[in-house]
PDB file with SEQRES, HELIX, SHEET and CRYST1 records, atoms N, CA, C and O in Angstrom:
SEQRES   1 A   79  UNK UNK UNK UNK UNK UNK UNK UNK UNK UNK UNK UNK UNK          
SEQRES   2 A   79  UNK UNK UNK UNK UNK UNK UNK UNK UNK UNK UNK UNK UNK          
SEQRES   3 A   79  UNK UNK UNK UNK UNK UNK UNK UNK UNK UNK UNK UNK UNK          
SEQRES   4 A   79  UNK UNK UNK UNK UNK UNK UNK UNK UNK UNK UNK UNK UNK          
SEQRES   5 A   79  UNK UNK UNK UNK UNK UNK UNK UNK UNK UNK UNK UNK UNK          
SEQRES   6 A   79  UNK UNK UNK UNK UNK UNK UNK UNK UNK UNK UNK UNK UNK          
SEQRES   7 A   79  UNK                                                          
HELIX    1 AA1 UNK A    4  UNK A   15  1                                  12    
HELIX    2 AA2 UNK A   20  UNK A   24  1                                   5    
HELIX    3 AA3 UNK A   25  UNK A   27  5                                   3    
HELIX    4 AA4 UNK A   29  UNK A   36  1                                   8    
HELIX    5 AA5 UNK A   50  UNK A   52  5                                   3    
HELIX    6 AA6 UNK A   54  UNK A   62  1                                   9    
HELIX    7 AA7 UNK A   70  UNK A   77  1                                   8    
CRYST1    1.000    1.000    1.000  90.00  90.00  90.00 P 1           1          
ATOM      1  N   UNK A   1    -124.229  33.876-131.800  1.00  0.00           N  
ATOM      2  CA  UNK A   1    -123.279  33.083-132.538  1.00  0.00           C  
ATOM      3  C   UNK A   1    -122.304  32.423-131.560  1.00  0.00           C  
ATOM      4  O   UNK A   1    -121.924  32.949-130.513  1.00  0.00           O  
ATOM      5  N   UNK A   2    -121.901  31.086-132.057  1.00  0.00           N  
ATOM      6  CA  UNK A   2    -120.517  31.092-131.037  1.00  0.00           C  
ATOM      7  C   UNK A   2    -119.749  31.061-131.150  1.00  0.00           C  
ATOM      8  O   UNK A   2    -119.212  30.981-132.255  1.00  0.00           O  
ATOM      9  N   UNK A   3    -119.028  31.114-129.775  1.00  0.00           N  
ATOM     10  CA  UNK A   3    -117.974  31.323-129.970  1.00  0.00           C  
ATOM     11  C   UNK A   3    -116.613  30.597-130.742  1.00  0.00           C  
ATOM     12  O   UNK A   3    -116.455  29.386-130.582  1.00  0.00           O  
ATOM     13  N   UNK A   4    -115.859  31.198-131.391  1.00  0.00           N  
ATOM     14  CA  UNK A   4    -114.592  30.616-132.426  1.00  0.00           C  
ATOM     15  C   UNK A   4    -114.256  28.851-131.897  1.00  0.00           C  
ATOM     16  O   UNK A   4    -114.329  27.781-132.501  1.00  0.00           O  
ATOM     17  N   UNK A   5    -113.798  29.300-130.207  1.00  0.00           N  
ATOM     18  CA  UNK A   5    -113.188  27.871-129.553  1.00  0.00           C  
ATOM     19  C   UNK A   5    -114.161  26.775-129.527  1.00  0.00           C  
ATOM     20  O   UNK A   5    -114.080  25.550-129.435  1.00  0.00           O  
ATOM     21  N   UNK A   6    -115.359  27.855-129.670  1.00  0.00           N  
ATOM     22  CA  UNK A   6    -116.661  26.539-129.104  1.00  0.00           C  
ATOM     23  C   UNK A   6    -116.970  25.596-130.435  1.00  0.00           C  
ATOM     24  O   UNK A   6    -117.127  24.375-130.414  1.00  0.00           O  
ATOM     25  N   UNK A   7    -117.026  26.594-131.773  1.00  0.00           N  
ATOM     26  CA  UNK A   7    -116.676  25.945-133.355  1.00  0.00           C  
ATOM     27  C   UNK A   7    -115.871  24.837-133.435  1.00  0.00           C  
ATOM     28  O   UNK A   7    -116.191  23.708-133.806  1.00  0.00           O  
ATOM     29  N   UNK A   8    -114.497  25.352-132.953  1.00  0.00           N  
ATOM     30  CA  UNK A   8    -113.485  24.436-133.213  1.00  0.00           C  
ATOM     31  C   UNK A   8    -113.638  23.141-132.485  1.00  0.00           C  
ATOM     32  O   UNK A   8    -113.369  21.992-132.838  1.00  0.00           O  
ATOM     33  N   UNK A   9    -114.128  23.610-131.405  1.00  0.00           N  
ATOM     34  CA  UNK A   9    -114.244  22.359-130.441  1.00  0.00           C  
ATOM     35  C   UNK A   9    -115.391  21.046-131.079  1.00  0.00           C  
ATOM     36  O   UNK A   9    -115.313  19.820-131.002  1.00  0.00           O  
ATOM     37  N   UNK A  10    -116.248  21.796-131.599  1.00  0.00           N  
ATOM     38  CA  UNK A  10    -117.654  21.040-132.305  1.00  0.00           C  
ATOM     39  C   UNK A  10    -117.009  20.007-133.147  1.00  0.00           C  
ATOM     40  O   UNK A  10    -117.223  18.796-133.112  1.00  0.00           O  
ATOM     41  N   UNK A  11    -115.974  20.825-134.109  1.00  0.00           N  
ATOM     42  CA  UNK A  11    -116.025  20.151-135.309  1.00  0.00           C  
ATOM     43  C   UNK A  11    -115.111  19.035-134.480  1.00  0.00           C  
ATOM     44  O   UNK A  11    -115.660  17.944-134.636  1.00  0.00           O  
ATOM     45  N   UNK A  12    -113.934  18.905-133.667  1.00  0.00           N  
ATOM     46  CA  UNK A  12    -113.019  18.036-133.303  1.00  0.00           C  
ATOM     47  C   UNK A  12    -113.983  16.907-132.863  1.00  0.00           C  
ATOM     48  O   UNK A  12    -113.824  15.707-133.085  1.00  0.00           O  
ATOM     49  N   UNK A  13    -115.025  17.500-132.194  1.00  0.00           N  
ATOM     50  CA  UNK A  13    -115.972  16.096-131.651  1.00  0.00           C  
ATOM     51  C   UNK A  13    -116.822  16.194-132.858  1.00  0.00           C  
ATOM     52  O   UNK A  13    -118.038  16.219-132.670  1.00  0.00           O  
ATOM     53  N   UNK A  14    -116.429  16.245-133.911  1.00  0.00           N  
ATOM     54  CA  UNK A  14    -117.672  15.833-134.695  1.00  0.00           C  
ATOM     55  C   UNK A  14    -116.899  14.661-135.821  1.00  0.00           C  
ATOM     56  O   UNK A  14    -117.398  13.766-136.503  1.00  0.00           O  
ATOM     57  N   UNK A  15    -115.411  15.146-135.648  1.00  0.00           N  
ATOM     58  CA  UNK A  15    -114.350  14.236-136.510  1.00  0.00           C  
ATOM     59  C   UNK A  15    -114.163  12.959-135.619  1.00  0.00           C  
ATOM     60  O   UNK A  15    -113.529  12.060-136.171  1.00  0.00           O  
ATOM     61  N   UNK A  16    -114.654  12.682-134.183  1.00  0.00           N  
ATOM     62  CA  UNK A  16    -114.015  11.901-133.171  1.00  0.00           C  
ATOM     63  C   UNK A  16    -115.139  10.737-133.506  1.00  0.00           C  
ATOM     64  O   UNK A  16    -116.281  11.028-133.862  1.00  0.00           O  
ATOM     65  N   UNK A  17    -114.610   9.210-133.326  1.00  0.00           N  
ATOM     66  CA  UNK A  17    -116.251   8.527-132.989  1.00  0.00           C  
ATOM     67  C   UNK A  17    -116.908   8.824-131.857  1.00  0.00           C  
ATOM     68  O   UNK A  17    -116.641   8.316-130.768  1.00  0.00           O  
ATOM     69  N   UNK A  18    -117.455   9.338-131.982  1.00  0.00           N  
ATOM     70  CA  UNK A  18    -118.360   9.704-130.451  1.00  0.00           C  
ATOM     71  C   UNK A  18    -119.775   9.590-130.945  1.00  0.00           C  
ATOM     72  O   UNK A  18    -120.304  10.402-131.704  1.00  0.00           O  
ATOM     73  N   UNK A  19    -120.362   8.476-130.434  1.00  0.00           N  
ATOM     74  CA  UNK A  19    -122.197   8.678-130.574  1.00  0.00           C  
ATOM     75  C   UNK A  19    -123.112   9.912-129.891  1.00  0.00           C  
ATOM     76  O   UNK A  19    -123.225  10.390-128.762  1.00  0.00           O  
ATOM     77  N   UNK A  20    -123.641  10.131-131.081  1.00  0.00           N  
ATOM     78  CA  UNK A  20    -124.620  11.747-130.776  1.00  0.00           C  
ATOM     79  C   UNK A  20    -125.301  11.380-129.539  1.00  0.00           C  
ATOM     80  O   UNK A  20    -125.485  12.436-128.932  1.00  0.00           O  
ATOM     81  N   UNK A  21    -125.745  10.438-128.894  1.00  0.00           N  
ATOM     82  CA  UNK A  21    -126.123   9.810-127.727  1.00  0.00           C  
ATOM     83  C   UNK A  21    -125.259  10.461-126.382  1.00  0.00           C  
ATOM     84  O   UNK A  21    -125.618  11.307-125.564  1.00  0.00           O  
ATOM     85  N   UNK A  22    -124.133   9.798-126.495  1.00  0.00           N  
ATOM     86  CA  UNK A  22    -123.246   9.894-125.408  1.00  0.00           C  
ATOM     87  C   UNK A  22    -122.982  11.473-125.380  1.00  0.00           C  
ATOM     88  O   UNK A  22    -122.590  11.807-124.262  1.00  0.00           O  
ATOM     89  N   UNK A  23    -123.089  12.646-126.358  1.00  0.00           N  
ATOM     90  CA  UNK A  23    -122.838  13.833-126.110  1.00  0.00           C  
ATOM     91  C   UNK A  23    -124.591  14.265-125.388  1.00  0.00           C  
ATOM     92  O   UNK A  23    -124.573  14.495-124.178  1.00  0.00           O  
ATOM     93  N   UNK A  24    -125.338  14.318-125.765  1.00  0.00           N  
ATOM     94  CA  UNK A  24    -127.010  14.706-125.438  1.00  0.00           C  
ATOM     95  C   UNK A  24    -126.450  14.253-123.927  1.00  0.00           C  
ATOM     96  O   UNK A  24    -125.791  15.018-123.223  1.00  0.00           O  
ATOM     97  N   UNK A  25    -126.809  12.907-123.544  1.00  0.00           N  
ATOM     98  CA  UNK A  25    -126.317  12.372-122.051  1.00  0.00           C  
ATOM     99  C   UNK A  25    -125.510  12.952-121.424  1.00  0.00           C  
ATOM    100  O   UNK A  25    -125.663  13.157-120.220  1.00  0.00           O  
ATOM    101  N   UNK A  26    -124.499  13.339-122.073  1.00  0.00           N  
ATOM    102  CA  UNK A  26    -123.699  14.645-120.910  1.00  0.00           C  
ATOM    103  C   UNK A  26    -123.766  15.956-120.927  1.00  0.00           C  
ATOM    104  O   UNK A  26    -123.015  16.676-120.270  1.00  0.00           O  
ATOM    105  N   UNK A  27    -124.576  16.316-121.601  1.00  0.00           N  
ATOM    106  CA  UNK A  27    -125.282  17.385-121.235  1.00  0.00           C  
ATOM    107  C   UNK A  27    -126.682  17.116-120.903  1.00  0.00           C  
ATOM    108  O   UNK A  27    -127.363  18.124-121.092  1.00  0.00           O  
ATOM    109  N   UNK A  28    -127.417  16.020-120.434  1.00  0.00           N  
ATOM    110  CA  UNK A  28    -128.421  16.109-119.813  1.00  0.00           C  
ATOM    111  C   UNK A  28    -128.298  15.665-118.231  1.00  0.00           C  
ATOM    112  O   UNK A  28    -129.174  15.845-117.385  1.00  0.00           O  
ATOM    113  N   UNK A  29    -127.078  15.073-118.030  1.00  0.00           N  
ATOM    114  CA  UNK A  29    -126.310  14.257-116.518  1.00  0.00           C  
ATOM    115  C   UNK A  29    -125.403  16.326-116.374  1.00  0.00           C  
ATOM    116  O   UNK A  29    -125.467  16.716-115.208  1.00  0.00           O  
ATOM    117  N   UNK A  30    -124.928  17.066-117.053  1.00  0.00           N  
ATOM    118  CA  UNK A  30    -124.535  18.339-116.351  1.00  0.00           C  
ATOM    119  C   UNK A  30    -125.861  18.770-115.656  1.00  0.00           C  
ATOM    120  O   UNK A  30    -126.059  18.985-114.460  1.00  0.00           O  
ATOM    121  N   UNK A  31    -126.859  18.854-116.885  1.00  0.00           N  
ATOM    122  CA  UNK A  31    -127.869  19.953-116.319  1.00  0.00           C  
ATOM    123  C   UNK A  31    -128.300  19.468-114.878  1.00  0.00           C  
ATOM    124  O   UNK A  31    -128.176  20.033-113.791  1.00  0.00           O  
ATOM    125  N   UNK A  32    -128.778  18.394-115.171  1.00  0.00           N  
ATOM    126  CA  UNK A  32    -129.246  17.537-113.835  1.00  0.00           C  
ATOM    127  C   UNK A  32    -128.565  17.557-112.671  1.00  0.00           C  
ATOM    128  O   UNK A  32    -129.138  17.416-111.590  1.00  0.00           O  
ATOM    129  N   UNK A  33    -126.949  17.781-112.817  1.00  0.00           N  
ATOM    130  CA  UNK A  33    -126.224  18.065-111.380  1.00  0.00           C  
ATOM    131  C   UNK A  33    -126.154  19.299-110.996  1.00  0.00           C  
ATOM    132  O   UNK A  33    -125.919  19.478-109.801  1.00  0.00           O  
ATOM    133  N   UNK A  34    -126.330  20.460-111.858  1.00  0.00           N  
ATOM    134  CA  UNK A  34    -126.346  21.583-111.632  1.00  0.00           C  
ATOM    135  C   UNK A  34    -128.136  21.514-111.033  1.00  0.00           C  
ATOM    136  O   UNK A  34    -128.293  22.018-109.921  1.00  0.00           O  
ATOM    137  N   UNK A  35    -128.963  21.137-111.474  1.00  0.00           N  
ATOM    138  CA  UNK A  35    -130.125  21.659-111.107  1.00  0.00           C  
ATOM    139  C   UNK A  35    -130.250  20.779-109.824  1.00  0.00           C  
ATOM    140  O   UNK A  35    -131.066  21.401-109.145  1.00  0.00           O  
ATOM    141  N   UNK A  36    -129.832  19.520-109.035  1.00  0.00           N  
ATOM    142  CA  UNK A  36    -129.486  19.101-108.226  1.00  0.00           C  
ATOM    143  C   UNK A  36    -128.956  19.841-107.004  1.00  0.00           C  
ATOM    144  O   UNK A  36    -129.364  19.976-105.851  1.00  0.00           O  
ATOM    145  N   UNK A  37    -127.988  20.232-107.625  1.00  0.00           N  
ATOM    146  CA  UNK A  37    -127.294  21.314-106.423  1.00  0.00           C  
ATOM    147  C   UNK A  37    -128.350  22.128-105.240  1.00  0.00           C  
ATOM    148  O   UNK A  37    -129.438  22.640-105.501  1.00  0.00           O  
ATOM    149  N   UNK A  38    -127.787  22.080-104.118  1.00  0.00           N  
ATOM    150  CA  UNK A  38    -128.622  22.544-103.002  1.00  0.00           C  
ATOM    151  C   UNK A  38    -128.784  23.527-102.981  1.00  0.00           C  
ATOM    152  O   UNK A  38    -127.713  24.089-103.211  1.00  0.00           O  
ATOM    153  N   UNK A  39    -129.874  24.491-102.767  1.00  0.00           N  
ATOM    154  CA  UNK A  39    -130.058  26.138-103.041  1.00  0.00           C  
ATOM    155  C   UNK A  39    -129.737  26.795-101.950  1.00  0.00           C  
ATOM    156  O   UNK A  39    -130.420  27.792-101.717  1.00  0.00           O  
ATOM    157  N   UNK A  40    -128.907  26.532-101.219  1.00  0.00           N  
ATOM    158  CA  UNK A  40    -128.283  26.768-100.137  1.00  0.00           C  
ATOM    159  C   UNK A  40    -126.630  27.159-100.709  1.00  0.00           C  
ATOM    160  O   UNK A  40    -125.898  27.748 -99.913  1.00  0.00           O  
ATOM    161  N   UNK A  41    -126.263  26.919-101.664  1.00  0.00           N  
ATOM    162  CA  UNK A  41    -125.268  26.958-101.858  1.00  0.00           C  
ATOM    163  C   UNK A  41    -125.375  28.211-103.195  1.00  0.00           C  
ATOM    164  O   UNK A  41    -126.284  28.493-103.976  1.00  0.00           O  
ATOM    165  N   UNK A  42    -123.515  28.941-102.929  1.00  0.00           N  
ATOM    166  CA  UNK A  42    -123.687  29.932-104.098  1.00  0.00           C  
ATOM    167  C   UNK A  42    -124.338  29.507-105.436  1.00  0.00           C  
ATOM    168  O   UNK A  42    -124.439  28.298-105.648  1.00  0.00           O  
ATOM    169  N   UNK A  43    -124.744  30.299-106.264  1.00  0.00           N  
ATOM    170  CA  UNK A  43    -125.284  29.990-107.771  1.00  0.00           C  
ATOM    171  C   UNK A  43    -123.940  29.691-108.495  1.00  0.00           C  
ATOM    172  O   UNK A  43    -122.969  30.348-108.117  1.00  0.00           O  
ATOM    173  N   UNK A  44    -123.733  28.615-109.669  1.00  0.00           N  
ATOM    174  CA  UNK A  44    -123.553  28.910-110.258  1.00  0.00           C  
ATOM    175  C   UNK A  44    -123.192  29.622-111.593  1.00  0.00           C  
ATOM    176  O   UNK A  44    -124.066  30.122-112.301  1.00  0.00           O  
ATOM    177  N   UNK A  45    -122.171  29.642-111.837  1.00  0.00           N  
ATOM    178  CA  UNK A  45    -121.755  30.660-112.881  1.00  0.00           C  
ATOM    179  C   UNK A  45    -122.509  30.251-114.333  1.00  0.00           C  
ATOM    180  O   UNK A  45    -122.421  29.030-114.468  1.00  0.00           O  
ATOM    181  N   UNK A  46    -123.286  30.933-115.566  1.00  0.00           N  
ATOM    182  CA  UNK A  46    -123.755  30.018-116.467  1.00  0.00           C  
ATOM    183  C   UNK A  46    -122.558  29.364-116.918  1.00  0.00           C  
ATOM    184  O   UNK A  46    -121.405  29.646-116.592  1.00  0.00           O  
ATOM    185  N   UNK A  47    -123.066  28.184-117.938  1.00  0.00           N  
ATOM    186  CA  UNK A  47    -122.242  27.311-118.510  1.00  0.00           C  
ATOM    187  C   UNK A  47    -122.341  28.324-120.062  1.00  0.00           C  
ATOM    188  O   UNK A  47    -123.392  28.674-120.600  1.00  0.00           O  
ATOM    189  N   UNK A  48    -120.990  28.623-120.521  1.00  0.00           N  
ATOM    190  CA  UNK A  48    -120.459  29.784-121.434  1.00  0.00           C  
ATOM    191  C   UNK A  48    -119.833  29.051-122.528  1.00  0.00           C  
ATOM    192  O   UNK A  48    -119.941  29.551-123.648  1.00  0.00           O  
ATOM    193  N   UNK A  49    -119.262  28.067-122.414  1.00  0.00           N  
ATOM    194  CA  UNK A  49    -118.912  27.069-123.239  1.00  0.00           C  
ATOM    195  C   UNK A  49    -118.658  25.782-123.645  1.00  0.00           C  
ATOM    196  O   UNK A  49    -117.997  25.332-122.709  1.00  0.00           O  
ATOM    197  N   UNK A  50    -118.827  24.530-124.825  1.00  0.00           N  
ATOM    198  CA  UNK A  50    -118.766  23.797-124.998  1.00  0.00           C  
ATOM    199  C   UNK A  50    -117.959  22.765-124.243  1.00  0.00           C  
ATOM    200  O   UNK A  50    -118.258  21.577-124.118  1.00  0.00           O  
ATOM    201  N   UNK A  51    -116.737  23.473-123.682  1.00  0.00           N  
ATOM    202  CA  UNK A  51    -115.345  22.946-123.376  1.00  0.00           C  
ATOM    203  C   UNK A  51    -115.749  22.684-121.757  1.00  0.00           C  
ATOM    204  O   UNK A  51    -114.814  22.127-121.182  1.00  0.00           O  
ATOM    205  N   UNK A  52    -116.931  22.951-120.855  1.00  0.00           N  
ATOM    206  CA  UNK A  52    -117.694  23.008-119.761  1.00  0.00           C  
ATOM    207  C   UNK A  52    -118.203  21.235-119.924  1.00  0.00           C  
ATOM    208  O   UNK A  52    -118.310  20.606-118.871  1.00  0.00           O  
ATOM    209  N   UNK A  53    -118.501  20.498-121.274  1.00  0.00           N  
ATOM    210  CA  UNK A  53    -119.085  19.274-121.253  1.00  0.00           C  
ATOM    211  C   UNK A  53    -117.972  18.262-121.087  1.00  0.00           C  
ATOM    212  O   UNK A  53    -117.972  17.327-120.286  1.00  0.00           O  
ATOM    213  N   UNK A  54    -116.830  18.641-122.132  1.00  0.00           N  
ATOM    214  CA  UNK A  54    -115.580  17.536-122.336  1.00  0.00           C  
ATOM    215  C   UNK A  54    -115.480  16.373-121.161  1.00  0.00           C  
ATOM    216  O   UNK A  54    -115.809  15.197-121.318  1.00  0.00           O  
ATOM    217  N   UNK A  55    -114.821  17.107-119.645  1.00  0.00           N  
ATOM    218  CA  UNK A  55    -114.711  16.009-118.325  1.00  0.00           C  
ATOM    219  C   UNK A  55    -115.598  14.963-118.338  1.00  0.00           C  
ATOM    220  O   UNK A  55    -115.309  13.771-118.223  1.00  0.00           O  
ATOM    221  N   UNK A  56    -117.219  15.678-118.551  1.00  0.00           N  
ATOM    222  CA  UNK A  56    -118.437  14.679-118.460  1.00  0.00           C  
ATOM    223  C   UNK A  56    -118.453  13.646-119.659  1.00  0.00           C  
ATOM    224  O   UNK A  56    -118.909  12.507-119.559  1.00  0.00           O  
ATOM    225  N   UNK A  57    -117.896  14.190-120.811  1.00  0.00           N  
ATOM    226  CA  UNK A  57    -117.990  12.662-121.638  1.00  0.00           C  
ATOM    227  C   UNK A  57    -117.108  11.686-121.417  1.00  0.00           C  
ATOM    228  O   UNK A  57    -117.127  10.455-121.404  1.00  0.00           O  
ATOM    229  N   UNK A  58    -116.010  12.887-121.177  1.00  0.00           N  
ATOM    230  CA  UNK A  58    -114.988  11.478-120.938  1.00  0.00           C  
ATOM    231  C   UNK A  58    -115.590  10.524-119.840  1.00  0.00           C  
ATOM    232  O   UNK A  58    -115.461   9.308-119.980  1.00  0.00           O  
ATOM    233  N   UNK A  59    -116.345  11.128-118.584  1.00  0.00           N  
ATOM    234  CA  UNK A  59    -116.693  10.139-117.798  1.00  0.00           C  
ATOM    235  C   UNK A  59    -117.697   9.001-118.530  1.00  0.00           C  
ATOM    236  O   UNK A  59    -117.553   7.779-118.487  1.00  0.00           O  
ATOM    237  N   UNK A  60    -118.674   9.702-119.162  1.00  0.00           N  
ATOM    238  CA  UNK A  60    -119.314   8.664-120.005  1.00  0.00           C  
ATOM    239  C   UNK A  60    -118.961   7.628-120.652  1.00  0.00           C  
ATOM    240  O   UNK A  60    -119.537   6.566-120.889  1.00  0.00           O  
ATOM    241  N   UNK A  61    -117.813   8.094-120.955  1.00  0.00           N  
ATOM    242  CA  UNK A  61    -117.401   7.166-122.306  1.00  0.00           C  
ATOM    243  C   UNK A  61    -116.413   5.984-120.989  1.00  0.00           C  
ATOM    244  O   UNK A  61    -116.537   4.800-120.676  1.00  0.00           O  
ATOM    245  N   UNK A  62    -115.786   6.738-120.693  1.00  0.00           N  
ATOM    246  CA  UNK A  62    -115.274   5.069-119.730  1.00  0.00           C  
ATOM    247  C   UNK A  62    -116.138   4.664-118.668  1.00  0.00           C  
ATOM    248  O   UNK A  62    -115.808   3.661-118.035  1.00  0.00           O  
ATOM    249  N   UNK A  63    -117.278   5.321-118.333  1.00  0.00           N  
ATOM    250  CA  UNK A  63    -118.244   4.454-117.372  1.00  0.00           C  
ATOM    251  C   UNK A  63    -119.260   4.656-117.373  1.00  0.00           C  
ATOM    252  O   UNK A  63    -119.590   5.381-116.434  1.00  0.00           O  
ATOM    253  N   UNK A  64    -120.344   4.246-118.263  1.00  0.00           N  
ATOM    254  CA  UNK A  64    -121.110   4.742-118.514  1.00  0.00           C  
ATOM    255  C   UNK A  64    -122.361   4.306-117.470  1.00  0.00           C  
ATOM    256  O   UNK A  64    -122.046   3.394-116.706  1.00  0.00           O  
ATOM    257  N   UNK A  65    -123.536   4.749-117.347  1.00  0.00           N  
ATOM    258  CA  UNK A  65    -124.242   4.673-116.283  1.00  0.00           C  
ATOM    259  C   UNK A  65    -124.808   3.174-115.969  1.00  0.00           C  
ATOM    260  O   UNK A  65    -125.453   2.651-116.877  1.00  0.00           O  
ATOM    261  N   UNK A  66    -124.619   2.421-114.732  1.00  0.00           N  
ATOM    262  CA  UNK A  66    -124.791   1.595-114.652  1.00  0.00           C  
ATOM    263  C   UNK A  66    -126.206   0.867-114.871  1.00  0.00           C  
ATOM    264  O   UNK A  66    -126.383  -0.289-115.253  1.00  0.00           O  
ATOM    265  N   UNK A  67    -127.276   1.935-114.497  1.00  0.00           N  
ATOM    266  CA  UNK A  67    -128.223   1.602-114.954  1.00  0.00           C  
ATOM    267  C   UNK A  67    -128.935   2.157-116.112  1.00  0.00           C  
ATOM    268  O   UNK A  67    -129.235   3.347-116.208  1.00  0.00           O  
ATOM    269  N   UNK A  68    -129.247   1.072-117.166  1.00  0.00           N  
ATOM    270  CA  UNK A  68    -130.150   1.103-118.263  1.00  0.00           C  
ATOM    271  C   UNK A  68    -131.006   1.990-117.956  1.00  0.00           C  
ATOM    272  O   UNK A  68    -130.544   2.985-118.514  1.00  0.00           O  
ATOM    273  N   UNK A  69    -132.259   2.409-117.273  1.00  0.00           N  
ATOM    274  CA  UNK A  69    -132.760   3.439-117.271  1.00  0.00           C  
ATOM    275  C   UNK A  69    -132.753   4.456-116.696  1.00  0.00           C  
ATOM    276  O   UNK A  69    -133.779   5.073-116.411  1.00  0.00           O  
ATOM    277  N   UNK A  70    -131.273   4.924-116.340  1.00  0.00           N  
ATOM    278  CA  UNK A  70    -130.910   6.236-115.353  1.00  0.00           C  
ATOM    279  C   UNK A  70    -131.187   7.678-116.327  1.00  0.00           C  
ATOM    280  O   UNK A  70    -131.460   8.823-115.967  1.00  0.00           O  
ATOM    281  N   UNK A  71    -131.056   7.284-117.248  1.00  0.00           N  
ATOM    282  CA  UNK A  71    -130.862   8.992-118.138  1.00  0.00           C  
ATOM    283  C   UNK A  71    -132.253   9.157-118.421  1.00  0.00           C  
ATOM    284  O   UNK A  71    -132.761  10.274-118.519  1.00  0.00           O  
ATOM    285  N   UNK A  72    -132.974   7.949-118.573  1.00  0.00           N  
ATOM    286  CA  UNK A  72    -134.712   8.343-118.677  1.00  0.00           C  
ATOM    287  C   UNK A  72    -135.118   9.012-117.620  1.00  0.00           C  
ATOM    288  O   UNK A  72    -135.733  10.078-117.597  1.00  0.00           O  
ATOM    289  N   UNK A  73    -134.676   8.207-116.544  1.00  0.00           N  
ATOM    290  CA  UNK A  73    -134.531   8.724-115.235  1.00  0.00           C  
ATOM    291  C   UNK A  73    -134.386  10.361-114.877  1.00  0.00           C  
ATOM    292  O   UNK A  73    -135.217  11.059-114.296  1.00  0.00           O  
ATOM    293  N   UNK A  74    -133.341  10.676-115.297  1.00  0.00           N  
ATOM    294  CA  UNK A  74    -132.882  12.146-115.118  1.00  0.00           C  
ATOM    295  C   UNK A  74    -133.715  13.088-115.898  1.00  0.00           C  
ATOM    296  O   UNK A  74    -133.857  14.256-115.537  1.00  0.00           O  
ATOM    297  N   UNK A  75    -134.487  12.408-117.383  1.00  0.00           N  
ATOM    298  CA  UNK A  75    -135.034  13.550-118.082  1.00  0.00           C  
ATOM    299  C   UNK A  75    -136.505  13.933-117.363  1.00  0.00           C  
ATOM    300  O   UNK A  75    -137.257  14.899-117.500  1.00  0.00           O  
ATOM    301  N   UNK A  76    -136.569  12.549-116.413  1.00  0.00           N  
ATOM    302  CA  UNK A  76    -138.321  12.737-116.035  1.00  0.00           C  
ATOM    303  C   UNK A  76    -137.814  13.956-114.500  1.00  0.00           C  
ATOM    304  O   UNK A  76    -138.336  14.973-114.043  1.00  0.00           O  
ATOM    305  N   UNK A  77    -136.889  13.361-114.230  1.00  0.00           N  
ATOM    306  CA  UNK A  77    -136.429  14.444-112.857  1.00  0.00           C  
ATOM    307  C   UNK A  77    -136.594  15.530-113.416  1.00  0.00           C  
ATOM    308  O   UNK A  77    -137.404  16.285-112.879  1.00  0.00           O  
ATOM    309  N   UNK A  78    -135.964  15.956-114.562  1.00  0.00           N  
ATOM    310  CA  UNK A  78    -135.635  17.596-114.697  1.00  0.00           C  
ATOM    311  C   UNK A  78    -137.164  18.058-115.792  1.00  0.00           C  
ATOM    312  O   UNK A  78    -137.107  19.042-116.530  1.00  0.00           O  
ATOM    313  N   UNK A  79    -138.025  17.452-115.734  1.00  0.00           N  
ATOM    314  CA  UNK A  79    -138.981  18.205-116.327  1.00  0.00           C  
ATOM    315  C   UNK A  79    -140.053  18.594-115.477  1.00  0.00           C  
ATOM    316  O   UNK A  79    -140.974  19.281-115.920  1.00  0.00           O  
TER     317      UNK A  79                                                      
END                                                                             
């Protein structure tokens, strides 16, 4: 189940205009930088909550990727 903050947090972005698009995309541009990361370096900690995506949309939402097919891009990387 999740967690209470992670609820609350859902519904606030679910009251916000935000396209179901631009949330999927930042969580498919996190995974991709985390799985990016050099294995040389400590592991990250898992991602535990919703409130882990917020920074990344906001980046989305004021700049979104310059290229038209970068996020296709990223899904063919990470499979």
């Amino acid at each position: 189940m999740a967690a209470r903050a992670d609820r609350q947090l859902a519904r606030r972005l679910a009251e916000q205009p935000l396209d179901l698009a631009l949330i999927d995309s930042a969580i498919l541009l996190a995974y991709a930088r985390r799985r990016a990361r050099p294995a040389d370096l400590p592991a990250l900690r898992p991602i535990r909550s919703l409130a882990y995506f917020l920074p990344i949309i906001d980046e989305l939402s004021q700049r979104p990727p310059l290229e038209p097919g970068y996020l296709q891009y990223l899904q063919g990387f990470l499979r």
